[in-house]
C-alpha positions as CSV (number, residue, x, y, z in Angstrom):
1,X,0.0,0.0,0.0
2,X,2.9,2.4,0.9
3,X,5.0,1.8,-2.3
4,X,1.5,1.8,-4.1
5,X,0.6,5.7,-2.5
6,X,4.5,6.9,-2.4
7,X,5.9,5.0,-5.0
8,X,8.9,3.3,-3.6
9,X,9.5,0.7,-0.6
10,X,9.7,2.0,2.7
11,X,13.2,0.4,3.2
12,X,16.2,0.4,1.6
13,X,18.4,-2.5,0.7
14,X,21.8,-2.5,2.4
15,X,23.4,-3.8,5.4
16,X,21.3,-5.1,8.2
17,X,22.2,-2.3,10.6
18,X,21.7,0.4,8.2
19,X,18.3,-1.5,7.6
20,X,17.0,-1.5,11.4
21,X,17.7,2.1,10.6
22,X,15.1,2.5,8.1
23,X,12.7,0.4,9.9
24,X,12.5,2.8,13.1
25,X,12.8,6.2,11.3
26,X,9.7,4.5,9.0
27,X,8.1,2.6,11.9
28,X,8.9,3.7,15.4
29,X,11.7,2.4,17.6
30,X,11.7,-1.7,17.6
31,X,9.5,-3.4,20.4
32,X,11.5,-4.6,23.5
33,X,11.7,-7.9,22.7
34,X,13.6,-7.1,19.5
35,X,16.3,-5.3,21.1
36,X,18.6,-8.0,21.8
37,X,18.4,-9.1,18.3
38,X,19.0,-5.9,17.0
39,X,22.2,-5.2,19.0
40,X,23.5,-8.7,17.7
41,X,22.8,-7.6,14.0
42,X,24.5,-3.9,14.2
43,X,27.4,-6.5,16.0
44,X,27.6,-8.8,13.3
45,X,27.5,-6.0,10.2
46,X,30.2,-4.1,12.1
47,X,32.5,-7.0,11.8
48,X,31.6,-8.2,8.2
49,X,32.2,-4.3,7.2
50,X,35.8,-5.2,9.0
51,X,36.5,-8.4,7.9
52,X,35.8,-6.3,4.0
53,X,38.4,-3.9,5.3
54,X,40.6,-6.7,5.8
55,X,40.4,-8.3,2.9
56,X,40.8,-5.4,0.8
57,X,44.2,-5.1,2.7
58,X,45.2,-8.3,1.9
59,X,44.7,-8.3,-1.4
60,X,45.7,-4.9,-2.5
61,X,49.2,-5.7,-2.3
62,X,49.3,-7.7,-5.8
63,X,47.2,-4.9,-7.1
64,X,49.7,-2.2,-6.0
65,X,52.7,-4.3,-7.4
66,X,50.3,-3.7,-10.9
67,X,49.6,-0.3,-10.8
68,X,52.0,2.6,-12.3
69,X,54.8,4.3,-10.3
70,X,52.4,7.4,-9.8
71,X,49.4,5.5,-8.7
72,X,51.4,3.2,-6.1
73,X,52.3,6.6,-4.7
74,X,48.9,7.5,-4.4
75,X,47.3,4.2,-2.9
76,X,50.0,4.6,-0.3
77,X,49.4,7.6,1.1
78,X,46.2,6.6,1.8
79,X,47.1,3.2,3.3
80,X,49.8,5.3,5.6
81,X,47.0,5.5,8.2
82,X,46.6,2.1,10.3
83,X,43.7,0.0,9.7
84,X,41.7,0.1,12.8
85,X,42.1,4.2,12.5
86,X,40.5,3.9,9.0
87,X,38.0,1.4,10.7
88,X,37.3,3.6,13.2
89,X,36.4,6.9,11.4
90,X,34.1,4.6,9.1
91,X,32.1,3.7,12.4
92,X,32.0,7.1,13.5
93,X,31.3,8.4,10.2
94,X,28.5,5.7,10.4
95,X,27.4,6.6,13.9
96,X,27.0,10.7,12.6
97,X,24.7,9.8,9.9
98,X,22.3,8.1,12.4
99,X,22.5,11.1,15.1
100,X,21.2,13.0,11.6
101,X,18.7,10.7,11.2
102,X,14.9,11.9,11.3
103,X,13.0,11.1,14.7
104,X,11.8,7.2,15.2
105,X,8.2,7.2,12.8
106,X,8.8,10.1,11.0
107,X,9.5,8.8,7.5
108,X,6.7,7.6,6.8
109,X,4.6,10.6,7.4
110,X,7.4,13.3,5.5
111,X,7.3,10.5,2.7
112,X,3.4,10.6,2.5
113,X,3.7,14.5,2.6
114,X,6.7,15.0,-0.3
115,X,5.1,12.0,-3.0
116,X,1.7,12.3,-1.9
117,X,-0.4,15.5,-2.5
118,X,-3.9,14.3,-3.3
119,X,-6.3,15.2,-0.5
120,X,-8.1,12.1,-1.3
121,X,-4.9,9.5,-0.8
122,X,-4.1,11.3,2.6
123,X,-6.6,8.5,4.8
124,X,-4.2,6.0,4.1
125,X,-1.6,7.5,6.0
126,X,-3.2,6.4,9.3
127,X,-3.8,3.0,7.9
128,X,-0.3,2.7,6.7
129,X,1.1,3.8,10.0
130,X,-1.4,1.4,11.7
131,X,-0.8,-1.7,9.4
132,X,3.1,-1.1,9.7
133,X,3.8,-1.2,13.5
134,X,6.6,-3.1,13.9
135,X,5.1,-5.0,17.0
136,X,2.3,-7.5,15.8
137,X,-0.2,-6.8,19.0
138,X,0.3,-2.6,17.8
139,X,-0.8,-3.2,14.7
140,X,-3.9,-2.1,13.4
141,X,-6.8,-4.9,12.5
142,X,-8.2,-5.3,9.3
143,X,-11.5,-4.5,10.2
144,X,-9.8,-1.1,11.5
145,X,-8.2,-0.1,8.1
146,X,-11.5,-1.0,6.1
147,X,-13.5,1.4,8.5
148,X,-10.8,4.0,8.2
149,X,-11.1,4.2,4.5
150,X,-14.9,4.6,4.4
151,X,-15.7,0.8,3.7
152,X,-19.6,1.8,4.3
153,X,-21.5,-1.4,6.0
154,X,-20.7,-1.8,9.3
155,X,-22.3,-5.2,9.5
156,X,-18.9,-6.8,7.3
157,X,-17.6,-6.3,10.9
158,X,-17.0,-8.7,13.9
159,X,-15.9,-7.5,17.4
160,X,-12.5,-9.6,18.1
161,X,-11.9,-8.2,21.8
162,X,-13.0,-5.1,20.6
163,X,-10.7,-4.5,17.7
164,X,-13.0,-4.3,14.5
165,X,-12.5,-7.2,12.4
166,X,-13.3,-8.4,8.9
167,X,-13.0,-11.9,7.6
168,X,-12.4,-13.1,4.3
């Protein structure tokens, strides 16, 4: 429905930490339960990006014994500072762009307000936000979403511990 209204996906391909980071700007900071699972994937990407790093290393020595007298200067200069310094800034660099980040569950609404200006598209926002809580028991019923669109006979409704839903 999102990429339907918007016209692109609400997350972004990429690394799994810098994914958890499009799912709480879109969505809201992750439920509880999710936050020991979340540390272990920011963890685990951290090290693949340094393991990369390290392999890059190791293998850019046959590439420099290739390369031209001028651009072995060059690639050493810039391997003159240490590894972990280089891994370093690339975390901090990392850990800057997500203090710049917008506030948890605010990309969706400045996405919906940029790519969506039809006054009659805007009552899916709240069913979008609604249907994408990342916690299932926060998430919006069916039967909530159909009433919030207008769906006009109230009978196609069932009280499920009173949440409105609809089945199919």
């Amino acid at each position: 429905m999102f990429c339907l209204a918007v016209g692109h996906l609400p997350f972004h391909c990429g690394p799994p930490d810098d994914l958890i980071d499009d799912m709480i700007e879109f969505a809201g900071e992750l439920p509880q339960e999710w936050q020991q699972k979340e540390e272990q994937l920011r963890r685990e990407a951290r090290h693949e990006r340094q393991e990369r790093e390290r392999r890059y290393a190791q293998t850019s020595s046959a590439v420099v014994e290739s390369m031209s007298e001028l651009e072995r200067e060059l690639f050493q200069k810039r391997q003159q500072e240490p590894l972990q310094s280089r891994l370093d800034r690339m975390e901090e660099d990392r850990r800057l762009l997500r203090e710049q980040r917008k506030p948890p569950g605010s990309g969706l609404e400045a996405a919906f307000r940029e790519h969506v200006p039809e006054p009659e598209l805007q009552v899916l926002l709240p069913v979008i936000k609604g249907l994408t809580k990342l916690s299932p028991s926060s998430r919006m019923s069916a039967g909530q979403a159909l009433y919030l669109v207008g769906m006009p006979h109230e009978e196609c409704y069932a009280t499920d511990e009173g949440r409105n839903t609809k089945s199919y």
